[in-house]
N, C-alpha and C positions, 0 to 999 in steps of 0.2 A: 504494500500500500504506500502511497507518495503521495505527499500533501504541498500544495503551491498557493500561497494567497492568491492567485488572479483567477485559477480554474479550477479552483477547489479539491474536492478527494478525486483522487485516480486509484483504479484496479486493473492489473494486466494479469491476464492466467494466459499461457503460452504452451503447445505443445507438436512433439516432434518423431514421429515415429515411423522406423523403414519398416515396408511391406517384407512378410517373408516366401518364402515359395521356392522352389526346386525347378530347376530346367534339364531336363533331360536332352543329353549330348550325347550322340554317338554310344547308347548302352551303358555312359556313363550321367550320375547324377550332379550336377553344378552347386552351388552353397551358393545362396541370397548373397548380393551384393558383386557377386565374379562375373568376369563377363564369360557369358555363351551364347551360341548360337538363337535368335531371339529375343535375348534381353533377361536378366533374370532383375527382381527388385525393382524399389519404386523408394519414395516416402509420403507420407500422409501427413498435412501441419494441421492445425489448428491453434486460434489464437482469437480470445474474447478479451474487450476494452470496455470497460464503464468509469463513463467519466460525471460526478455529480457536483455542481455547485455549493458552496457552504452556505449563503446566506441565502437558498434558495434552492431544497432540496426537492421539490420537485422538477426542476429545469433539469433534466439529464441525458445524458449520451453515452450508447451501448453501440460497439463495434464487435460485427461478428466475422470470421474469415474460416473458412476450409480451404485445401489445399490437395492435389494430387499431383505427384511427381516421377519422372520415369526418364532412365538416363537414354540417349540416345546414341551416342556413340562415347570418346573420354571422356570430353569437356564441354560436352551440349547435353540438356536435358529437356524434356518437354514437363511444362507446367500450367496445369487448370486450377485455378480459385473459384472460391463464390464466398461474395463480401454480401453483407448486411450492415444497414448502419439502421441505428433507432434516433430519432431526435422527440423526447417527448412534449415540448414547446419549440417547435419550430417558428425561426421569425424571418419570413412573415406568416402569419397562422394558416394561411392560405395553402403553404407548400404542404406535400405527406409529409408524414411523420416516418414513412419507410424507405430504403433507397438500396437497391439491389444492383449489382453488377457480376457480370460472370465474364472470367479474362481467361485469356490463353495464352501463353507466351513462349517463347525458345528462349532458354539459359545458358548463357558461356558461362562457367567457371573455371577462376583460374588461381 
């Protein structure tokens, strides 16, 4: 928990975990994470944000995010999310109070 006078209380819960699974190779079995023929492994994130004002603890904001990940060859990976944001006094009052996006992206890491 982390507390800031201008944006109040924040809560970050984070998580990160590799797919497991076996790829059969040539009569032989592969271990999660090695490369074989096909791909073996992935990872899974997930990661929730709420953010509440202090002198106005109904004005609040919850971020949600899922994650699927799956390497592509060394140093590229492919990655799908699906975000959620909550604003429970949106301003202007007008706008939703929900906002969804779903991304796709290719990763270099290096």
């Amino acid at each position: 928990r982390q507390t800031s006078p201008e944006s109040g209380h924040r809560l970050n819960l984070s998580r990160e975990s590799p797919l497991a699974g076996a790829t059969k190779t040539r009569s032989r079995y592969c271990a999660p994470g090695r490369e074989a023929i096909g791909g073996a492994g992935g990872r899974i994130t997930e990661k929730a944000t709420g953010l509440w004002k202090t002198n106005h603890t109904s004005d609040c904001f919850y971020h949600f995010e899922m994650g699927l990940s799956a390497s592509l060859v060394k140093n590229f990976e492919l990655k799908v999310a699906y975000l959620v944001d909550y604003k429970n006094l949106p301003n202007p009052p007008t706008l939703k109070k929900t906002d969804t996006a779903l991304i796709a992206a290719i990763v270099y890491k290096f």
